[in-house]
C-alpha positions as CSV (number, residue, x, y, z in Angstrom):
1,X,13.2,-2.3,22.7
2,X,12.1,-4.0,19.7
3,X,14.9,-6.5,18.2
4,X,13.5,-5.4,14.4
5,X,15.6,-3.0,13.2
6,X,13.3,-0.7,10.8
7,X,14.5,-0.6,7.6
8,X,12.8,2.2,5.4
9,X,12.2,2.2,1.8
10,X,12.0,5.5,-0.2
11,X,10.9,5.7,-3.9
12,X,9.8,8.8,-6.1
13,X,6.7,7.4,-8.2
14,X,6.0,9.9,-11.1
15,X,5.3,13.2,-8.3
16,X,4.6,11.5,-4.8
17,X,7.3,10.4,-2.2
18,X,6.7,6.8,-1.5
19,X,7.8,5.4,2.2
20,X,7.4,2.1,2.8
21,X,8.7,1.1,6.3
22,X,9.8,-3.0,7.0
23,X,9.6,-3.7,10.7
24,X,7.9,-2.9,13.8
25,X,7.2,0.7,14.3
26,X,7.5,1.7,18.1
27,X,9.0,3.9,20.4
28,X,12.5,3.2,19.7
29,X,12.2,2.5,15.7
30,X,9.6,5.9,15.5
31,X,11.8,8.8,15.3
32,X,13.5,6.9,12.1
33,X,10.5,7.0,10.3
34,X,9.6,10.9,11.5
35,X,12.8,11.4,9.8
36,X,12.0,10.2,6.8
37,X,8.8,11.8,6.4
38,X,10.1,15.6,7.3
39,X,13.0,14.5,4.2
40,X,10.3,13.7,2.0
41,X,8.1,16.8,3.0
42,X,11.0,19.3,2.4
43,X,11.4,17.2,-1.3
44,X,10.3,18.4,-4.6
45,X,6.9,15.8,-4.1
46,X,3.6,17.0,-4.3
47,X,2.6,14.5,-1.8
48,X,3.5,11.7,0.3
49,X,2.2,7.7,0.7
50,X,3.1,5.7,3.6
51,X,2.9,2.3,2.4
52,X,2.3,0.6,5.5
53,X,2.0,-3.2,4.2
54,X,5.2,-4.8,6.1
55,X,4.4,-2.6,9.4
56,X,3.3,-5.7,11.6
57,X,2.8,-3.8,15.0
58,X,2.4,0.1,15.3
59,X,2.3,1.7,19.0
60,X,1.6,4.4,20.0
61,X,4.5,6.7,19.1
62,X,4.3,5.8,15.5
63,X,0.6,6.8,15.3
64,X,2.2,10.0,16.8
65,X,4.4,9.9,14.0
66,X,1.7,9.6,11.5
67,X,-0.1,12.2,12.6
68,X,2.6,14.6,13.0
69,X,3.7,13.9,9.2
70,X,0.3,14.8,8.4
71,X,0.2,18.2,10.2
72,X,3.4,18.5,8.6
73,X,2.0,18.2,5.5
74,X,-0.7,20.1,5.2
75,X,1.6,22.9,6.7
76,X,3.3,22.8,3.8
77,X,0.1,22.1,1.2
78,X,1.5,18.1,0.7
79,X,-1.1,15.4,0.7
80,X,-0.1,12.7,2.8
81,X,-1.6,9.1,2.2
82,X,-1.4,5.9,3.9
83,X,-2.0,2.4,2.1
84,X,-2.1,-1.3,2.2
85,X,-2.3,-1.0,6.2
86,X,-1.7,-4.9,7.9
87,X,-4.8,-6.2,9.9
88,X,-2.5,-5.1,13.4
89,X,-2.0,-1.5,11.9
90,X,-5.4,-1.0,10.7
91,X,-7.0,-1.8,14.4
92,X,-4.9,0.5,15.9
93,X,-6.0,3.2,13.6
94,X,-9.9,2.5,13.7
95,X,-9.4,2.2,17.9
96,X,-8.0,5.9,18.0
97,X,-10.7,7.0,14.9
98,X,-7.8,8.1,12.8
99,X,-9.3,6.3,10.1
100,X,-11.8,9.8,10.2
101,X,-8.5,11.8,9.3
102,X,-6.3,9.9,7.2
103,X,-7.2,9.1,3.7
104,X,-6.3,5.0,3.6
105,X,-6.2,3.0,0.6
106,X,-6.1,-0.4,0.2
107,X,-3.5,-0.9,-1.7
108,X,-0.4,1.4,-3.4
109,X,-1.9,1.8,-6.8
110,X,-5.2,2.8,-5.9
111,X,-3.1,5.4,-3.6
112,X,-1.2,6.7,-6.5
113,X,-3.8,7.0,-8.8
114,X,-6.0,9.1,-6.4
């Protein structure tokens, strides 16, 4: 069980649902954040960013997560992003070629301007 409890930020920047999550996402911090996303994909937004930049370890139910948001979302015709991805995230997403699949910025404005 990870001692972090995940605290997740939400923000509406002009039409996109912004989620940044703050701690370690794992097995038992995951569902939190799937939570989260499935809100913000039954919102008014026209698309989503996961602003992964205080995420310092990911396994692998919250890349199970991810991807499920992003089925999610192009279920409903949502865009979802991820952005700003810490060196420990970013592995895990090049090891399991998500990288292919997922459109990753480097940082949150380039993602919002996109």
């Amino acid at each position: 069980m990870s001692e972090n409890k995940l605290q997740i930020e939400t923000e509406l920047v002009n039409s996109t649902s912004v989620i940044t999550p703050v701690g370690d996402v794992d097995l038992s911090q995951s569902t939190q954040l799937r939570c989260v996303i499935k809100t913000s994909l039954d919102s008014d937004s026209e698309s989503i960013l996961i602003d992964l930049s205080h995420v310092k370890y990911m396994d692998s139910s919250g890349v199970a997560t991810l991807i499920e948001g992003l089925q999610l979302a192009r279920t409903v015709g949502k865009e979802l992003k991820l952005c700003s991805l810490t060196h420990s995230v970013e592995a895990v997403i090049q090891l399991s070629k998500l990288d292919q699949i997922f459109d990753i910025y480097p940082n949150r404005e380039l993602a919002l301007e996109s």
